[in-house]
KOLGU-620227 format. One record per residue (C-alpha): residue number from 1; residue in one letter; x, y, z. Coordinates in steps of 0.2 Angstrom, whole numbers, plus 5000, padded with zeros to 4 digits. Layout:
<recs>
rec seq: NUM&type: a&xx: X&yy: Y&zz: Z
...
</recs>
This chain:
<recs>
rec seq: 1&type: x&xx: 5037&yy: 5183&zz: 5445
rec seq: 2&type: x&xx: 5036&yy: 5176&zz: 5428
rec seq: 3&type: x&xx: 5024&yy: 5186&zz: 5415
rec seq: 4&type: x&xx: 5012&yy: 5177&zz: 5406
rec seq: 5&type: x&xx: 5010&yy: 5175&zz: 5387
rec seq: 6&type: x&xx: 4995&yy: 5172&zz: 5378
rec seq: 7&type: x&xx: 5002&yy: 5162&zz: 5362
rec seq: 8&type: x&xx: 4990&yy: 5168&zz: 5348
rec seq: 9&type: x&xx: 4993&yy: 5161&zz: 5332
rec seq: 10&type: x&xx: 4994&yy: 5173&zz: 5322
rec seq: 11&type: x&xx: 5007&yy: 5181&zz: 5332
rec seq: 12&type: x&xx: 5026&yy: 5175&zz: 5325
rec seq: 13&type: x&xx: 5037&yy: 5164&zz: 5335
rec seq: 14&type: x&xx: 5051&yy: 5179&zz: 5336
rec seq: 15&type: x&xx: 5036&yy: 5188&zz: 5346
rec seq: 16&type: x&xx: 5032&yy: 5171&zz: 5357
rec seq: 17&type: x&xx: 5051&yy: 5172&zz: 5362
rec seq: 18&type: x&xx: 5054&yy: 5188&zz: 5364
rec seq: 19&type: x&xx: 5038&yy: 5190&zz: 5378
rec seq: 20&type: x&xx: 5030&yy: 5203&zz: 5368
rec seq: 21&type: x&xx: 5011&yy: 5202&zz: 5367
rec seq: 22&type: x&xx: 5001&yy: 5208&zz: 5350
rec seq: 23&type: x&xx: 4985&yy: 5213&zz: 5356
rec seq: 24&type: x&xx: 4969&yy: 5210&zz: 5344
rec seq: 25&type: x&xx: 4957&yy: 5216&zz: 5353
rec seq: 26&type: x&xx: 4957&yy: 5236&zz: 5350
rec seq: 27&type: x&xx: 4941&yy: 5234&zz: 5344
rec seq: 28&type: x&xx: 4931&yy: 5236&zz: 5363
rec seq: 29&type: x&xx: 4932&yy: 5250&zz: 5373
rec seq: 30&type: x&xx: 4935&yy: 5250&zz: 5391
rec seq: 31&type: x&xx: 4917&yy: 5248&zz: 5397
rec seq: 32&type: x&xx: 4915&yy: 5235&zz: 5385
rec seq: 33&type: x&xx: 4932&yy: 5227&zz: 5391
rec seq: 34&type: x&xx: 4926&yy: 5226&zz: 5410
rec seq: 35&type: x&xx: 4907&yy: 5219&zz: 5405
rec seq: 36&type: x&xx: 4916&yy: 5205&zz: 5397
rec seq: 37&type: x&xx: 4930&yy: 5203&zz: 5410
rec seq: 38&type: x&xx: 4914&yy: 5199&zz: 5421
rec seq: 39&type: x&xx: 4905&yy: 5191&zz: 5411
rec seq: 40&type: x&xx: 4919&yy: 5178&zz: 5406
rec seq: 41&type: x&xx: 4922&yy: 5176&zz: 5423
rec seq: 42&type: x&xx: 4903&yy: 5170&zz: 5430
rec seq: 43&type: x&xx: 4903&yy: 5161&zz: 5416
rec seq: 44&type: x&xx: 4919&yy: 5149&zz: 5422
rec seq: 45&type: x&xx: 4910&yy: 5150&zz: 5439
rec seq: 46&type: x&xx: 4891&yy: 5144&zz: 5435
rec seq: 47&type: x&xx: 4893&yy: 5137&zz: 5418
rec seq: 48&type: x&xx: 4878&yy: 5144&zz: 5415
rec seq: 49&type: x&xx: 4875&yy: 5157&zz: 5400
rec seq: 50&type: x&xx: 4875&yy: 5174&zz: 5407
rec seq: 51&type: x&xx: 4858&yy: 5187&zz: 5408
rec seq: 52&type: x&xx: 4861&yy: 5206&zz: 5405
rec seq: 53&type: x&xx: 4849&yy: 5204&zz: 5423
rec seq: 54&type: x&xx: 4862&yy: 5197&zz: 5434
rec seq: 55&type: x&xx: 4876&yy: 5205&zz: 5428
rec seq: 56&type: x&xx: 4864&yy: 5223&zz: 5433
rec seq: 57&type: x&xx: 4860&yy: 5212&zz: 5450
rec seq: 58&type: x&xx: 4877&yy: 5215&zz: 5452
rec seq: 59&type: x&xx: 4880&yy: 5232&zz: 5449
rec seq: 60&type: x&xx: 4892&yy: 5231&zz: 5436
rec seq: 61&type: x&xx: 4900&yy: 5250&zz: 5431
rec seq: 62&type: x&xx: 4884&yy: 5255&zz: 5438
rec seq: 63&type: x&xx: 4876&yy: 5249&zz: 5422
rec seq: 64&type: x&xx: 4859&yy: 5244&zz: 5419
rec seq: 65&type: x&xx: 4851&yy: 5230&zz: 5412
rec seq: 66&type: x&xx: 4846&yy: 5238&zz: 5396
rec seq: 67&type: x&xx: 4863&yy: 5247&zz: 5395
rec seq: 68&type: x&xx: 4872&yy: 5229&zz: 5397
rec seq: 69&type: x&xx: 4860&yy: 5224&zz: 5384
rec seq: 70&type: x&xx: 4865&yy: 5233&zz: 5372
rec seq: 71&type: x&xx: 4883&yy: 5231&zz: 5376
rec seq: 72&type: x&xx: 4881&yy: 5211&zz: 5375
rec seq: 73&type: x&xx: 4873&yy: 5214&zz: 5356
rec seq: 74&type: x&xx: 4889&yy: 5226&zz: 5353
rec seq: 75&type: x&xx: 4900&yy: 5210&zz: 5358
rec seq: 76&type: x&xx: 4890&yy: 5197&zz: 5349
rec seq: 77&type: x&xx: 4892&yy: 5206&zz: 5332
rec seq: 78&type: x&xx: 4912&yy: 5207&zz: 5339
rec seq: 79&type: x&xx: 4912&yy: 5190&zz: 5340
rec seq: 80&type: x&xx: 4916&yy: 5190&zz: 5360
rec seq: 81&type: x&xx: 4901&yy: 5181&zz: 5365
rec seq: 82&type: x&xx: 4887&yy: 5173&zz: 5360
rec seq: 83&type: x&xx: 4869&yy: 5165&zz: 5362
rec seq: 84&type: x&xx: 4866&yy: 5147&zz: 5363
rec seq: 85&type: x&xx: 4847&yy: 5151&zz: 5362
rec seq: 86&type: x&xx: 4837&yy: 5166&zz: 5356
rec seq: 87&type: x&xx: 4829&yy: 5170&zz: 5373
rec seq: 88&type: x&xx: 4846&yy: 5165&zz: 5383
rec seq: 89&type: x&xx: 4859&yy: 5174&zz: 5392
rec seq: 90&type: x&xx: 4877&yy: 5174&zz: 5383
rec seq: 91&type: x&xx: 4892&yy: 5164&zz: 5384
rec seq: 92&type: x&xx: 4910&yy: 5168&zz: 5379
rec seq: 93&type: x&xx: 4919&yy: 5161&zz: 5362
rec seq: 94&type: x&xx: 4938&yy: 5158&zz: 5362
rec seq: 95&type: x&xx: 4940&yy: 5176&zz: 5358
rec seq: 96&type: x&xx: 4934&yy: 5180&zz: 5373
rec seq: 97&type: x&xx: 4944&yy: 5168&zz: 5384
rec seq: 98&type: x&xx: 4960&yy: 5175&zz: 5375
rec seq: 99&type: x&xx: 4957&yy: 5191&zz: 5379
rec seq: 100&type: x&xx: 4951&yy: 5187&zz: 5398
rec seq: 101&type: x&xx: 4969&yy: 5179&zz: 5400
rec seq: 102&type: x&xx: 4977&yy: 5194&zz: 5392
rec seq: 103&type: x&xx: 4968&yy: 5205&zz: 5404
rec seq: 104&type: x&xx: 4976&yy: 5197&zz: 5419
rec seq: 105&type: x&xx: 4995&yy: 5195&zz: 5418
rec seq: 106&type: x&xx: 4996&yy: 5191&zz: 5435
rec seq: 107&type: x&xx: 4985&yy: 5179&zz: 5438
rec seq: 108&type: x&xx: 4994&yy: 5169&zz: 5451
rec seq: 109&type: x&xx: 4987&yy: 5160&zz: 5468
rec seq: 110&type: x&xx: 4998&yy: 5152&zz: 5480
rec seq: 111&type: x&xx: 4994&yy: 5132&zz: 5481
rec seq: 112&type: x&xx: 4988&yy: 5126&zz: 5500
rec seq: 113&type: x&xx: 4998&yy: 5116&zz: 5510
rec seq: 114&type: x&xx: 4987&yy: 5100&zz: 5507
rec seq: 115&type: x&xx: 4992&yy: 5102&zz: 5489
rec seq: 116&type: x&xx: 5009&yy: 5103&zz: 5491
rec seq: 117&type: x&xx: 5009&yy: 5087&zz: 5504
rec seq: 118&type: x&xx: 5001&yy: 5079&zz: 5490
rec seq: 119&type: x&xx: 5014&yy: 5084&zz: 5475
rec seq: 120&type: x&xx: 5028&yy: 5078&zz: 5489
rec seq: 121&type: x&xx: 5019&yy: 5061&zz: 5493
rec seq: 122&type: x&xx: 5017&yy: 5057&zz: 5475
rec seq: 123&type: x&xx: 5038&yy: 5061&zz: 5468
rec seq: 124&type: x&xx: 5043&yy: 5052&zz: 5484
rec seq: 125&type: x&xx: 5032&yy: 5034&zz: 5476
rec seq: 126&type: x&xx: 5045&yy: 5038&zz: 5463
rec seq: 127&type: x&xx: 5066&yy: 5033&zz: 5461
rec seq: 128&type: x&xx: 5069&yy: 5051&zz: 5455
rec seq: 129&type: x&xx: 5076&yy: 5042&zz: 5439
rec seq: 130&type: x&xx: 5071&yy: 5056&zz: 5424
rec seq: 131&type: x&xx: 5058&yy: 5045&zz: 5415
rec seq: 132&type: x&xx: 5050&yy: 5043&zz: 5431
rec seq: 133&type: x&xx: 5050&yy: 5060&zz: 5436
rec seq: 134&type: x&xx: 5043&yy: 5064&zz: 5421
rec seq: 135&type: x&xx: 5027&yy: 5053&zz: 5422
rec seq: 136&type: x&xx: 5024&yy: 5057&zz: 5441
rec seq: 137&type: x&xx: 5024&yy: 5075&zz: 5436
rec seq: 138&type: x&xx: 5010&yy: 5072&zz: 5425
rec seq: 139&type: x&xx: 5000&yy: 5063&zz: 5435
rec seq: 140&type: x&xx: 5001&yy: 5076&zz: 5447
rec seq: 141&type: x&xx: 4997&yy: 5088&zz: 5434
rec seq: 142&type: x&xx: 4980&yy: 5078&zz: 5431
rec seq: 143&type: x&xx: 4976&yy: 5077&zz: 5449
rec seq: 144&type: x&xx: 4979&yy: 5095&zz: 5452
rec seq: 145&type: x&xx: 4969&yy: 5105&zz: 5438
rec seq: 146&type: x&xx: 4956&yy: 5088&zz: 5434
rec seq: 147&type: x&xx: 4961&yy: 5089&zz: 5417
rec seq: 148&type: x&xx: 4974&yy: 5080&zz: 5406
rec seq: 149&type: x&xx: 4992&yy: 5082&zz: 5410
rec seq: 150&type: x&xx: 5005&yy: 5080&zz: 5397
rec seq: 151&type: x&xx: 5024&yy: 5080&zz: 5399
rec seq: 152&type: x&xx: 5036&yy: 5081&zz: 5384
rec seq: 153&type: x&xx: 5051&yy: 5073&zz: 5388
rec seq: 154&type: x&xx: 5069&yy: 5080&zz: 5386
rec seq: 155&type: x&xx: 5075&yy: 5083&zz: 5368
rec seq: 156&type: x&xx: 5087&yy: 5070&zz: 5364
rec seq: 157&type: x&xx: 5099&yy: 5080&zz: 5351
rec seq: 158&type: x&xx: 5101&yy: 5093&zz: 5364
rec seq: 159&type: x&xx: 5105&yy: 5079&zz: 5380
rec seq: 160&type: x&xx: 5122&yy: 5082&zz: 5387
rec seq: 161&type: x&xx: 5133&yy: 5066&zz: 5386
rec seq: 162&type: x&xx: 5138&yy: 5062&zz: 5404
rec seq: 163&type: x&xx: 5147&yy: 5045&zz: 5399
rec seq: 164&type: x&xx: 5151&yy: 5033&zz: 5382
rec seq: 165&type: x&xx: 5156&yy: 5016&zz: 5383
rec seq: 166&type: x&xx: 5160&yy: 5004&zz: 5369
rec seq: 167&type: x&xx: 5160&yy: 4986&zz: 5370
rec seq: 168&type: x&xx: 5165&yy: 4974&zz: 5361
rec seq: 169&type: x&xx: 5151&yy: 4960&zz: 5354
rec seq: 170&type: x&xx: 5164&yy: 4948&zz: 5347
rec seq: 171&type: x&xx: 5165&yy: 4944&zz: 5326
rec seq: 172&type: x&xx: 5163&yy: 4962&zz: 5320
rec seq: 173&type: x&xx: 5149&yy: 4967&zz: 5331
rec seq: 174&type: x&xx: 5151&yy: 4984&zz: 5343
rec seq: 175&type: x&xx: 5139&yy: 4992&zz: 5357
rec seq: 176&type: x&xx: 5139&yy: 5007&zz: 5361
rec seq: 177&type: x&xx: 5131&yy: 5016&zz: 5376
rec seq: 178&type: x&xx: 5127&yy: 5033&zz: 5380
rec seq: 179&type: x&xx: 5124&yy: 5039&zz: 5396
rec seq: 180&type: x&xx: 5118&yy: 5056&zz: 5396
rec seq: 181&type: x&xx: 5115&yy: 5070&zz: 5412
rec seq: 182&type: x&xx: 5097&yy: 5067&zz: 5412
rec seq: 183&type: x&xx: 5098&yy: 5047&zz: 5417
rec seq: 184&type: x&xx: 5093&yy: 5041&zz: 5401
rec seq: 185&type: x&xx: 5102&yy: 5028&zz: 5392
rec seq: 186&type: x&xx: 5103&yy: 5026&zz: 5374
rec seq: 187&type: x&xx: 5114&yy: 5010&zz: 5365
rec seq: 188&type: x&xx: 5115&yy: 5002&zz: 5350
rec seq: 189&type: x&xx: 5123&yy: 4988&zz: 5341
rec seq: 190&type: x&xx: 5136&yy: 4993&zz: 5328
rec seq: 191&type: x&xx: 5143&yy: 4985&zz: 5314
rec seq: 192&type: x&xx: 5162&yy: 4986&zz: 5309
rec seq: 193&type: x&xx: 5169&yy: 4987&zz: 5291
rec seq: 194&type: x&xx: 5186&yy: 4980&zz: 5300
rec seq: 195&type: x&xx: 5187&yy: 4971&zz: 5315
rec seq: 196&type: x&xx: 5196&yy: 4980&zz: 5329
rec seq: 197&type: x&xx: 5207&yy: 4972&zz: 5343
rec seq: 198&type: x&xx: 5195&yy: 4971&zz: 5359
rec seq: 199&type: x&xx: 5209&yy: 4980&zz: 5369
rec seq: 200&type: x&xx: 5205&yy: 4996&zz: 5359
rec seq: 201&type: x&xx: 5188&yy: 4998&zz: 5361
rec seq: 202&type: x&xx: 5193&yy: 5005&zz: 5382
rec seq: 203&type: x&xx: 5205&yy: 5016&zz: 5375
rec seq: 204&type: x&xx: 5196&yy: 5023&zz: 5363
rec seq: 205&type: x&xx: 5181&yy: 5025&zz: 5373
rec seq: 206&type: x&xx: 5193&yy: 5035&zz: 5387
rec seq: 207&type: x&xx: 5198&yy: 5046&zz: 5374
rec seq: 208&type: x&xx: 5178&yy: 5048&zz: 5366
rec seq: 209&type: x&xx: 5177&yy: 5055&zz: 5385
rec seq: 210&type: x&xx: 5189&yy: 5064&zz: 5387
rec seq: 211&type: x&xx: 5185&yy: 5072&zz: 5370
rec seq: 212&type: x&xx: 5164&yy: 5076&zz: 5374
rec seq: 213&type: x&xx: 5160&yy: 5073&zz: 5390
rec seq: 214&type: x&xx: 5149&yy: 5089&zz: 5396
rec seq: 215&type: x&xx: 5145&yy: 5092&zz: 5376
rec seq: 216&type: x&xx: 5128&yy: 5090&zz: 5367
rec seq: 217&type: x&xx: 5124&yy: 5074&zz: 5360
rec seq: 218&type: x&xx: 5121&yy: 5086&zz: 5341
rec seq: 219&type: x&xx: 5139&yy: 5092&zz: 5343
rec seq: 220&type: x&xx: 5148&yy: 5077&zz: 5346
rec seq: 221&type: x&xx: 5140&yy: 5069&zz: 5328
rec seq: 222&type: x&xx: 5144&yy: 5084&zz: 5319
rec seq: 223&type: x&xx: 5162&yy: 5084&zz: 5324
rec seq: 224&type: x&xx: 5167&yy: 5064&zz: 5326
rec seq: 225&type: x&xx: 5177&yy: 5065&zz: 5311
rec seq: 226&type: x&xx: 5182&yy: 5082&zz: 5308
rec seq: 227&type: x&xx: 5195&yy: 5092&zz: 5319
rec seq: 228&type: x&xx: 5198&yy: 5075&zz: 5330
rec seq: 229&type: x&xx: 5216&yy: 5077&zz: 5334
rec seq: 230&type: x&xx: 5222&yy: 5057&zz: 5338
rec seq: 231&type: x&xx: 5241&yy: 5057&zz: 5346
rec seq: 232&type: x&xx: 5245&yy: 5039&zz: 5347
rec seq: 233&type: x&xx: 5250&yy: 5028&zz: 5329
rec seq: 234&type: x&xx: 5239&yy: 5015&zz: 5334
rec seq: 235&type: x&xx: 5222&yy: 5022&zz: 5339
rec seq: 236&type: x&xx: 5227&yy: 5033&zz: 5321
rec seq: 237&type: x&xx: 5223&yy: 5016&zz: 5313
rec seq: 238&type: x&xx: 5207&yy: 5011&zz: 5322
rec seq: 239&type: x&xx: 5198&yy: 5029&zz: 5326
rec seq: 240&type: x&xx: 5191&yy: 5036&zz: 5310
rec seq: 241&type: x&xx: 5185&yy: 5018&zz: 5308
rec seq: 242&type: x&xx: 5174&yy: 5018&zz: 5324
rec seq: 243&type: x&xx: 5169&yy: 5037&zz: 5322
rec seq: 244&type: x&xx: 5164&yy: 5035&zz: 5304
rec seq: 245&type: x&xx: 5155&yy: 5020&zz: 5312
rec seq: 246&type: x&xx: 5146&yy: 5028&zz: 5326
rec seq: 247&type: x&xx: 5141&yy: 5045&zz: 5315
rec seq: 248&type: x&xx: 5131&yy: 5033&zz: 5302
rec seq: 249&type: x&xx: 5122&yy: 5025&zz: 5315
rec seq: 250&type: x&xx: 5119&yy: 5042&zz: 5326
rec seq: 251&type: x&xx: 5101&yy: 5040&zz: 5325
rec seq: 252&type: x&xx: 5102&yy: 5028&zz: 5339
rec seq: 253&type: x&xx: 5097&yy: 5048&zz: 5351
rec seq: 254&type: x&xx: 5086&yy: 5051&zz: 5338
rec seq: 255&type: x&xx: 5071&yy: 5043&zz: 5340
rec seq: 256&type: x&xx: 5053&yy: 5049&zz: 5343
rec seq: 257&type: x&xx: 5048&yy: 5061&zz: 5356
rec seq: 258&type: x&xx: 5045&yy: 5055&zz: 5373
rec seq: 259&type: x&xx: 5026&yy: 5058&zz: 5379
rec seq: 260&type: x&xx: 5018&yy: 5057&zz: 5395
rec seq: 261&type: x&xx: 5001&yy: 5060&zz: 5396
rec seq: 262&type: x&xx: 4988&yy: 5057&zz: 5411
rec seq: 263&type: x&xx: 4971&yy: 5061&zz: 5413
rec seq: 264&type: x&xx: 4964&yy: 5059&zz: 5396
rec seq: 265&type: x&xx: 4947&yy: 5051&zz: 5402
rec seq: 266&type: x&xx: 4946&yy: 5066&zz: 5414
rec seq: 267&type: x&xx: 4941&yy: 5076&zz: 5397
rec seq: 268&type: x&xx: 4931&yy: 5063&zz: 5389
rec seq: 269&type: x&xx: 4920&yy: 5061&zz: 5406
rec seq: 270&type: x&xx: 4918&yy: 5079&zz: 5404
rec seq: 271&type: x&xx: 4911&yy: 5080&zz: 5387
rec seq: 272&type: x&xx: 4903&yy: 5063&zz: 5390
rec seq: 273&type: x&xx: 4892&yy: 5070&zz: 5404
rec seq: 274&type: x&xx: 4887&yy: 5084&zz: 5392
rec seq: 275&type: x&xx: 4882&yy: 5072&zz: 5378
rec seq: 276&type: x&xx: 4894&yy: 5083&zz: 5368
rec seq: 277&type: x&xx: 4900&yy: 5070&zz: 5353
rec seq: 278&type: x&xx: 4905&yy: 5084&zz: 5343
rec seq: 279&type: x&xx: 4919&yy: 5090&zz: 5359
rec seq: 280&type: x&xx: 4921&yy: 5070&zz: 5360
rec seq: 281&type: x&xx: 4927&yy: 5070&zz: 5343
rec seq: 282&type: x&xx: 4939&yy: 5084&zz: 5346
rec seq: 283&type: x&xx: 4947&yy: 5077&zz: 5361
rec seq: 284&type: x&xx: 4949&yy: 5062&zz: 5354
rec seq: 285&type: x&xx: 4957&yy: 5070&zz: 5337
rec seq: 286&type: x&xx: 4967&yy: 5078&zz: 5346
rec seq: 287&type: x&xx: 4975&yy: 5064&zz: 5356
rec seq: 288&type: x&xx: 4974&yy: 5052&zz: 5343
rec seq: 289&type: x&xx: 4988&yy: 5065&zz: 5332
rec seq: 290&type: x&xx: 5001&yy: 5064&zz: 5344
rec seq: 291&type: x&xx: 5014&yy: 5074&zz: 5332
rec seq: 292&type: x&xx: 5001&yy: 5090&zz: 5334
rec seq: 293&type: x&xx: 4999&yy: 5089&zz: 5353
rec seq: 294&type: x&xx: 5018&yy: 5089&zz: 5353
rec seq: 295&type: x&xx: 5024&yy: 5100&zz: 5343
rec seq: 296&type: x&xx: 5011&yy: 5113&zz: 5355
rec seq: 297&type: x&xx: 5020&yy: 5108&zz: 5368
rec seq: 298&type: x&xx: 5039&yy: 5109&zz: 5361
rec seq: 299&type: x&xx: 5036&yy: 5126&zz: 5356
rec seq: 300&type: x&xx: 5032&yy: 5131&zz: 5376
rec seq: 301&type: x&xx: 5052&yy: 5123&zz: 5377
rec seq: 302&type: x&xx: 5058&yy: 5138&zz: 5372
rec seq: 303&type: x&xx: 5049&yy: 5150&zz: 5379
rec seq: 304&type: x&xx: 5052&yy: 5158&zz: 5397
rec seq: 305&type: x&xx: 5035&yy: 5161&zz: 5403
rec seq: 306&type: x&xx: 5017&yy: 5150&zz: 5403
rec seq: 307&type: x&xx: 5011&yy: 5149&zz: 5387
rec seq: 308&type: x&xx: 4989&yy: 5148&zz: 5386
rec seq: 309&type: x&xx: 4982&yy: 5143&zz: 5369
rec seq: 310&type: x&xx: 4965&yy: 5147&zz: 5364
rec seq: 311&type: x&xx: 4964&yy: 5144&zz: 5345
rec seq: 312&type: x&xx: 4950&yy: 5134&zz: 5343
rec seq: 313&type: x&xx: 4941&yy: 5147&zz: 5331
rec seq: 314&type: x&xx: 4954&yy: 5148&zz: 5322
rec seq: 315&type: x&xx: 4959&yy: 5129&zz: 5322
rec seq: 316&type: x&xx: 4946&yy: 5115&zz: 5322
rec seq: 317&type: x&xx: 4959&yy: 5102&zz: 5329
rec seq: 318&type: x&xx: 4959&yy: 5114&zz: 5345
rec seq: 319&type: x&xx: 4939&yy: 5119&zz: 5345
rec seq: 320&type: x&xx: 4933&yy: 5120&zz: 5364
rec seq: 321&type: x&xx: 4950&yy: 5117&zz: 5374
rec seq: 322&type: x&xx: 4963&yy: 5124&zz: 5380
rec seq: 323&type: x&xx: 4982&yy: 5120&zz: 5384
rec seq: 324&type: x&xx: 4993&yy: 5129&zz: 5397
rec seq: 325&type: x&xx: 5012&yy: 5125&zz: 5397
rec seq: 326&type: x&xx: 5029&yy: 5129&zz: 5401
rec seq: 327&type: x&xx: 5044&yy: 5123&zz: 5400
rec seq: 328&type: x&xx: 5056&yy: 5115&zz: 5412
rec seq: 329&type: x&xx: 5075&yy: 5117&zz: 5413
rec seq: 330&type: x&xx: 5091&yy: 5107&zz: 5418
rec seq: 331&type: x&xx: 5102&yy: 5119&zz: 5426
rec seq: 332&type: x&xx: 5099&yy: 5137&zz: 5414
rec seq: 333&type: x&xx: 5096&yy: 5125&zz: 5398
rec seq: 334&type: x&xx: 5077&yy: 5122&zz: 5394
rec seq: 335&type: x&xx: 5074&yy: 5103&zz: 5390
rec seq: 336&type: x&xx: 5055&yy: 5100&zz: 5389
rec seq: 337&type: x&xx: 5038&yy: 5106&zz: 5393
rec seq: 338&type: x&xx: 5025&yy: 5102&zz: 5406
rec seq: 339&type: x&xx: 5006&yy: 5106&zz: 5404
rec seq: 340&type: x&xx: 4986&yy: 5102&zz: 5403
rec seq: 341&type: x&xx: 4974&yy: 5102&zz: 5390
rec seq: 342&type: x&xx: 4956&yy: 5107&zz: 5396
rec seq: 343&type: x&xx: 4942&yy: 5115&zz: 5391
rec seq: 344&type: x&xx: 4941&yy: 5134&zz: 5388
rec seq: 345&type: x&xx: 4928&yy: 5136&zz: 5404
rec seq: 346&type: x&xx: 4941&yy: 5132&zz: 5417
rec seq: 347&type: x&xx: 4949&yy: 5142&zz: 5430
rec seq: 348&type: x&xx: 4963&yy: 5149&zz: 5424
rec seq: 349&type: x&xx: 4973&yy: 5156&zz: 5437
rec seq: 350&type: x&xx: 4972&yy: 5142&zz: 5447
rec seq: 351&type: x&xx: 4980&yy: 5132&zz: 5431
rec seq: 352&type: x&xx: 4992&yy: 5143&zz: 5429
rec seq: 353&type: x&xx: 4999&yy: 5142&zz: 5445
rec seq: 354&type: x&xx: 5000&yy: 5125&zz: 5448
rec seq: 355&type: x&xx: 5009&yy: 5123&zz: 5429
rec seq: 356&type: x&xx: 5020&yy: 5137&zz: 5433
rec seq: 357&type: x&xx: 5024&yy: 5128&zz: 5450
rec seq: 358&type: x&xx: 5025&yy: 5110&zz: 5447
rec seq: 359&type: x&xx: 5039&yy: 5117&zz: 5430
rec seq: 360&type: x&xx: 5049&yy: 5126&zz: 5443
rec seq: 361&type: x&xx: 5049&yy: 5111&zz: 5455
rec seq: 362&type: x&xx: 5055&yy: 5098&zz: 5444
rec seq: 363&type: x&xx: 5067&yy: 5109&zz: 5438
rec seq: 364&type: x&xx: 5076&yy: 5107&zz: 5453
rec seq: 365&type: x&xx: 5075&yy: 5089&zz: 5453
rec seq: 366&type: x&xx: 5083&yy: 5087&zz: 5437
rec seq: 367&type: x&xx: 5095&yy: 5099&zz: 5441
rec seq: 368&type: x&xx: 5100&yy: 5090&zz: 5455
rec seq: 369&type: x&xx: 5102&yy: 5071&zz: 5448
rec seq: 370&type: x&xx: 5110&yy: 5080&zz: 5431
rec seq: 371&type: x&xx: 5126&yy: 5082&zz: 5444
</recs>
């Protein structure tokens, strides 16, 4: 079973990858540790700050309500928790959260059998086509957890060419199409210094095949002109004229970052029913800088293991939510991420699961149209 990372950001990316975990919380001991591990824990249940009293209701280490007391004021001035109201009981900052999640690196359930008729009933709506894989994942991923899903799509430099055509437009106009492993389809119109007999254009394309078929999309632009070996005269004459061609206008797979998302009112309905404007604000921030949300999520495409960021303390863009994601892979090669953004009182393992799950799943899927 896959380990789970807590992706703190002051932690570096080598450590991320590698699975490592750099624990900052040395500062509790281990009664402290399991005081908070329940607190944070009725908190996600009740949403409700917590009392010294009901945490001694429950017998907790055999503590009483004066001795859990005075461990809450030992955790406040730690920063773990905090008092909305002077009289109050306490409720957990993102501190608290992180370390809640690094306590349990297990925290898997198995989803019910209604849930997993529901995930089968919503990709079978669907033509199993990448793009449409891709947003039916999401919205399963919002219907699950009743947050907002978000699916980054493939990275296009890393797509593995499955076919190239090139077609001949007339006057000195060329198209070219690539048809990549994943389904999706990228062509643009090219045009020619020299106009090249129509007869070509097949033959160069069969040998463009022959040459890359099965190779990233990154590879094949770095070496269209260099170490191309071409055996017959004629092709010699019109090649480097098409490759030159095609290199210059290789942004044609570069364009921006495919984004799925789902479930974004889920968050502001949330908030709303809080009359929170300042976690409105956030939410909305958030999904307004669509570069920020995915460049969180593209760092989970490398990664092996569910990913949880907590940093709202330590970044305003990300104050009162949280984001758990992983990556999804095409064969053994990681192409994208899944995930949900939510607020920090959710239930994590339950999350967890279902992201961890769904990734898998649609692993498969895409491994099996990719061939």
């Amino acid at each position: 079973m896959l380990g789970l990372l807590i992706q703190l950001a002051n932690v570096s990316f080598d450590c991320l990858k590698s699975g490592k975990m750099i624990s900052d919380f040395d500062d509790i001991n281990l009664r402290e540790r399991e005081i908070l591990k329940y607190l944070v824990t009725e908190y996600i249940c009740t949403a409700q700050p917590v009392s010294s009293l009901a945490l001694a209701d429950k017998n907790i280490l055999g503590c009483s309500s004066a001795t859990i007391r005075s461990i809450f004021a030992d955790l406040d001035q730690k920063k773990y928790i905090y008092s909305p109201h002077r009289s109050s009981g306490r409720m957990p900052t993102e501190k608290a959260y992180r370390f809640f999640v690094e306590s349990y690196p297990e925290m898997r359930i198995s989803l019910g059998e209604d849930e997993r008729r529901l995930i089968q009933k919503e990709y079978l709506k669907s033509d199993f086509q990448m793009e449409e894989i891709l947003d039916v994942t999401c919205r399963i991923l919002s219907i699950l957890t009743d947050y907002t899903g978000v699916v980054i799509g493939p990275d296009p430099d890393n797509a593995v060419l499955k076919h190239l055509e090139l077609i001949n437009m007339g006057q000195d106009e060329l198209l070219i199409v690539l048809v990549t492993r994943s389904g999706t389809v990228y062509n643009k119109t090219m045009f020619l210094d020299t106009k090249i007999p129509g007869d070509f254009l097949p033959k160069i394309s069969r040998m463009l095949n022959e040459l890359y078929k099965g190779s990233h999309l990154y590879e094949i632009r770095n070496s269209l002109i260099e170490n191309v070996e071409v055996d017959s005269r004629e092709l010699l004459q019109y090649y480097p004229i098409i490759a030159k061609t095609i290199q210059e206008n290789f942004d044609l797979v570069r364009g921006n970052d495919v984004v799925f998302t789902s479930g974004v009112d889920k968050l502001f309905s949330l908030y709303a029913g809080n009359k929170s404007k300042k976690q409105l604000d956030v939410v909305g921030d958030l999904f307004e800088s669509r570069d920020y949300l995915t460049n969180i999520f593209k760092r989970s495409t490398s990664l092996d293991d569910v990913s949880v960021l907590i940093d709202g303390d330590r970044d305003t863009r990300l104050s009162g939510l949280s984001i758990v994601s992983a990556s999804y892979k095409m064969g053994e090669r990681k192409i994208g991420s899944i995930g949900i953004v939510g607020p920090n009182r959710m239930d994590y393992t339950r999350v967890i699961s279902v992201v961890e799950y769904i990734s898998m799943l649609i692993s498969g899927m895409i491994t099996r149209i990719s061939n």
